[in-house]
Steps between C-alpha positions, in 0.01 A plus 500: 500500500778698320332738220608324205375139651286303249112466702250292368129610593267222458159609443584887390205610320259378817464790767790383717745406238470828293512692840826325569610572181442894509608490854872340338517707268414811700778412715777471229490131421510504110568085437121392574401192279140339488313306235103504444300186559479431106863482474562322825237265627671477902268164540727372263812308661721472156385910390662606871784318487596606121441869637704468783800325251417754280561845731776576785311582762530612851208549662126436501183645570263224522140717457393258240138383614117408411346697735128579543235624817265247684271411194802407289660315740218317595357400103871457389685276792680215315660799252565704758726177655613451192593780321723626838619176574700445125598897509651515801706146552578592115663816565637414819681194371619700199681768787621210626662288264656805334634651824322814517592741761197615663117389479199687625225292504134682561278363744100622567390548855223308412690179575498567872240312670123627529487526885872651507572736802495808415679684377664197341883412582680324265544204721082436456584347186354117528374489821106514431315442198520684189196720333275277305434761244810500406696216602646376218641831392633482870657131487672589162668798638625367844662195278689817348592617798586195665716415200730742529523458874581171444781586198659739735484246776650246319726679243591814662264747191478835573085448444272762696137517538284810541150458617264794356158615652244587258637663211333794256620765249603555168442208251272318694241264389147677479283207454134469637567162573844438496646731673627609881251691742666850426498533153158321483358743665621761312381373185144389654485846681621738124250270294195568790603880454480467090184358545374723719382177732362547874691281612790221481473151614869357681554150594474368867400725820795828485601344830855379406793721554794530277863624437605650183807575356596713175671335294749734438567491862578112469709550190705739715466277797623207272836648347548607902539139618659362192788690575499529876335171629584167503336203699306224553259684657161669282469809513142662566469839226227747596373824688384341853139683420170316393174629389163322463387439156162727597692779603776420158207497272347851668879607444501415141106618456661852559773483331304457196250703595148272491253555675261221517469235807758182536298173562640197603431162394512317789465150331863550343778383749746754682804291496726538800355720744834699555846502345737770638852440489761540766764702321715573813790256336505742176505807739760356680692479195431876444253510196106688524263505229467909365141464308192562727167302434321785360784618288534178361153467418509851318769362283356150400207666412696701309634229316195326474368796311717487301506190382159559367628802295741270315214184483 
C-alpha cells in the first residue's frame, strides 16, 4: 500500500477494526475512511454499492462482523448466518465491481473443524465437522472466505484471507453473556472482587485449552500481509501457545487481584476441546506476535477499567 492509498476499514469502532485503524495510522497511512453502522447498514446491497460509487478506494479491511462467545452463538444462530452472510458478499462484491486493489477479508479460527489436528493447518479447513456451538457463525464466515477464493480464482482479485486465533484487547466487548471467554472473565472475576464474593462460577469444566492473540498484534499482523502476501492460500495469525481456560481464569484472578475460589459449572458446555493454531506459514513469512498473555491481560484490564470510569 503506498502511504497516501485510500483504505477502507469495515467494522472500525469493533476491537479489530479500530486496532487496524490505530495500527494505519501509527504507521503513516493518513487516507483511512470508515462509516458507522447508522450511516451504513453493510447488510444492505444498494447502501454498499452507493458507498463504493461514492469513494475511490483502494483497499479493504473486511473486520466488519456480529460476533459473540458460545452462549451468543448458540441463542442467536439464524442472525449470526445472516447478519455475516449480507456483510460480507456485500462488501466483497462492492471491491469487486469497483476494482479495488486489495481485500483483506477476516476469518475466526473457530471455523476449523471441532476434532481438527492440532495445532490446526490451514488445509483442515472442511474436512470434519464444524463446532455446533457455533456453526452458523462458522458457515457464514467460510462462505467469506471461499468467496474471495473463488473471485481470485476466477477473476484474477488480489483477495487475501487471514485466519485469527482468539482475539482480546482494547475495545472489546465485556458482556456477561455476550461476550468471548477472556474478557468474560475479566468482567465476572472484577465484579466477584467488588462484591467481595467467595467465589466465581465459569461455564463448562476449565479443561479446554486456548490460543490468544492481542489484538494489536493482529492489527500489526494484518497491515504485514496486506502489503507483503498474496495467495490463495489462508493464512493462520497467532502465537503457537495455548493455555487452559482454568489456568487463564487463575491468570486473570491475579491480575485483578481476587481472592475468592473459581467454580465451574459443569452443566454449561466447553465448546471445542482445543483450538491452537499452526502459525508456521506466518513465521515463514517472517512476522511474530510482540504482546505476551499476561501483558495483554494487564492492559485489557486496563481498559476495562476504564471503561467503567467513563460509564
Amino acid at each position: 500500500m503506498d502511504k497516501n492509498s485510500k483504505i477502507y476499514v469495515a467494522g472500525h469502532r469493533g476491537m479489530v477494526g479500530s486496532a487496524i485503524v490505530r495500527k494505519l495510522k501509527e504507521q503513516g497511512y493518513p487516507n483511512i475512511i470508515f462509516r458507522a453502522s447508522a450511516e451504513l447498514d453493510l447488510r444492505r446491497q444498494e447502501a454498499v454499492e452507493k458507498f463504493f460509487t461514492e469513494e475511490n478506494i483502494d483497499y479493504v479491511f473486511l473486520a466488519a462482523a456480529k460476533v459473540g462467545g458460545i452462549m451468543a452463538n448458540s441463542t442467536y444462530s439464524a442472525d449470526f448466518m445472516y447478519d455475516n452472510m449480507m456483510i460480507e458478499m456485500n462488501v466483497i462484491k462492492a471491491a469487486y465491481d469497483h476494482k479495488i486493489k486489495k481485500l483483506l477479508f477476516l476469518g475466526s479460527s473457530c471455523i476449523y473443524p471441532r476434532l481438527a489436528p492440532q495445532p490446526m493447518p490451514e488445509r483442515c479447513l472442511l474436512t470434519s465437522e464444524l463446532e455446533q456451538t457455533n456453526e452458523a457463525y462458522a458457515l457464514a464466515k467460510i462462505s467469506g472466505l471461499k468467496y474471495c477464493e473463488y473471485l481470485n480464482r476466477q477473476y484474477g482479485t488480489d483477495y487475501i484471507s487471514v485466519m485469527p486465533t482468539n482475539l482480546y484487547g482494547p475495545n472489546d466487548n465485556y458482556h456477561p453473556q455476550n461476550s468471548h471467554v477472556l474478557p468474560a472473565l475479566i468482567r465476572r472475576i472484577h465484579e466477584a472482587k467488588e462484591a467481595d464474593a467467595k467465589e466465581v462460577t465459569i461455564w463448562g469444566t476449565g479443561t479446554p485449552y486456548r490460543e490468544f492473540l492481542y489484538v494489536d498484534d493482529l492489527a500489526d499482523a494484518c497491515v504485514f500481509l496486506m502489503n507483503t502476501y498474496s495467495g490463495m492460500e489462508t493464512v493462520n495469525i497467532g502465537t503457537g501457545k495455548e493455555i487452559s481456560i482454568a489456568n487463564l481464569a487463575e491468570t486473570i484472578k491475579k491480575v485483578i487481584g481476587y481472592e475468592g475460589e473459581i467454580v465451574y459449572d459443569r452443566s454449561k458446555p466447553d465448546g471445542t476441546p482445543r483450538k491452537l493454531l499452526d502459525v508456521s506459514k506466518l513465521l515463514g513469512l517472517g512476522w511474530r506476535y510482540q504482546t505476551e498473555l499476561l501483558d495483554g491481560i494487564k492492559f485489557t484490564y486496563h481498559d476495562f477499567m476504564s471503561g467503567l470510569l467513563k460509564a
